[in-house]
N, C-alpha and C positions, 0 to 999 in steps of 0.2 A: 504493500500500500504506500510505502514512501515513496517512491519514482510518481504515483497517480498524484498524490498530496500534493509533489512538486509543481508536476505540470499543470494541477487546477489553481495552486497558488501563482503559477507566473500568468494563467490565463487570465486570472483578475487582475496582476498588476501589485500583489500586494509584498512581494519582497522579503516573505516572514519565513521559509523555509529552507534549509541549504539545500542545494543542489544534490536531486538522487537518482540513481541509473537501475534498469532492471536486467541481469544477466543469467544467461545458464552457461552451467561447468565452468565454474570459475575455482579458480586455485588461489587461496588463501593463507599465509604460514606455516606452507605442505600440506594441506588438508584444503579436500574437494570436496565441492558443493556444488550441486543437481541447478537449483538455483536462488537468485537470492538478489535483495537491493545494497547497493553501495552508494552509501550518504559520505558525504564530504564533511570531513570531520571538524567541527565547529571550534575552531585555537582562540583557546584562553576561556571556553566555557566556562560559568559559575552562576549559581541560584541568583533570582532577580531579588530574595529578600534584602535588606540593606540597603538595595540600590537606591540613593536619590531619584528622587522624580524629576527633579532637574536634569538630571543624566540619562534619564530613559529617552531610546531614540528609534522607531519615533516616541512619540509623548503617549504617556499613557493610557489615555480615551483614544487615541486615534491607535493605536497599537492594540486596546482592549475590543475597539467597534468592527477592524479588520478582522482578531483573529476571531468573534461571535461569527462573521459569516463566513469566513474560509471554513469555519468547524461545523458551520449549521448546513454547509452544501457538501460536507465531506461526511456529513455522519458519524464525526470522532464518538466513538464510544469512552474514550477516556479523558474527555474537553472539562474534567474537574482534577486534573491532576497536576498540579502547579509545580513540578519537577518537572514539565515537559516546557514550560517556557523558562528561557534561559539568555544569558546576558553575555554575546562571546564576540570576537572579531570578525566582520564582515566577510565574505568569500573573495568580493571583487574588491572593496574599498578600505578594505584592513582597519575601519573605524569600528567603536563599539556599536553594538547593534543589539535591541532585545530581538530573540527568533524565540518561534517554535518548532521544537524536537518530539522526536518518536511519536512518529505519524501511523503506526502501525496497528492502530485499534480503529481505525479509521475505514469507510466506505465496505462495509461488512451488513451481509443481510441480517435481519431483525435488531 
C-alpha cells in the first residue's frame, strides 16, 4: 500500500509522503523477497511531540486538513496513530519537513 499512498499523495499535490516503489524478487541484505515496497528512508526522522508549532512545516492546520483527506481517500485504517506522523529531512529539499509514514494499513477492504 505504500507505492498507492505515494502516488495518491502526489496526485493531490500534497507532498506529505516519501517516495515509494513497488517491486518483485528483490534482494535485500542477502535475503529474497517474492515482493515488497521500498520507501525512501526519511534522514533525521523523530516524533513530532516537542516540536514547536513554529517549526512545523507546513503549519499545523494546513498539515492537519491535508493529511484528514489524503487519509479519508486512502482508507488509512490506522489515521489514529501518531507514531506515523513524523518530523525528518525532506527527500528533495533537505529542509525539515513534518511527513507521514507507514502507509501500510491503508486502502484495505472493510
Amino acid at each position: 500500500m505504500e507505492p498507492a499512498v505515494y502516488k495518491l499523495d502526489r496526485i493531490l499535490g500534497l507532498d506529505l509522503v516519501p517516495p515509494a516503489v513497488y517491486r518483485r524478487d528483490i534482494d535485500v541484505d542477502w535475503q529474497r523477497f517474492g515482493e515488497g515496497a521500498l520507501v525512501l528512508f526519511a534522514d533525521g526522522g523523530h516524533s513530532i511531540n516537542g516540536v514547536p508549532e513554529q517549526e512545523w512545516n507546513p503549519k499545523r492546520e494546513v498539515f492537519s486538513s491535508d493529511l484528514r483527506i489524503l487519509q479519508a481517500i486512502a482508507r488509512d485504517a490506522d489515521n489514529q496513530n501518531g507514531n506515523n506522523v513524523i518530523r525528518a529531512k525532506h527527500w528533495l529539499t533537505n529542509k525539515w519537513r513534518v511527513i507521514k509514514v507507514d502507509n501500510d494499513a491503508s486502502m484495505r477492504p472493510g
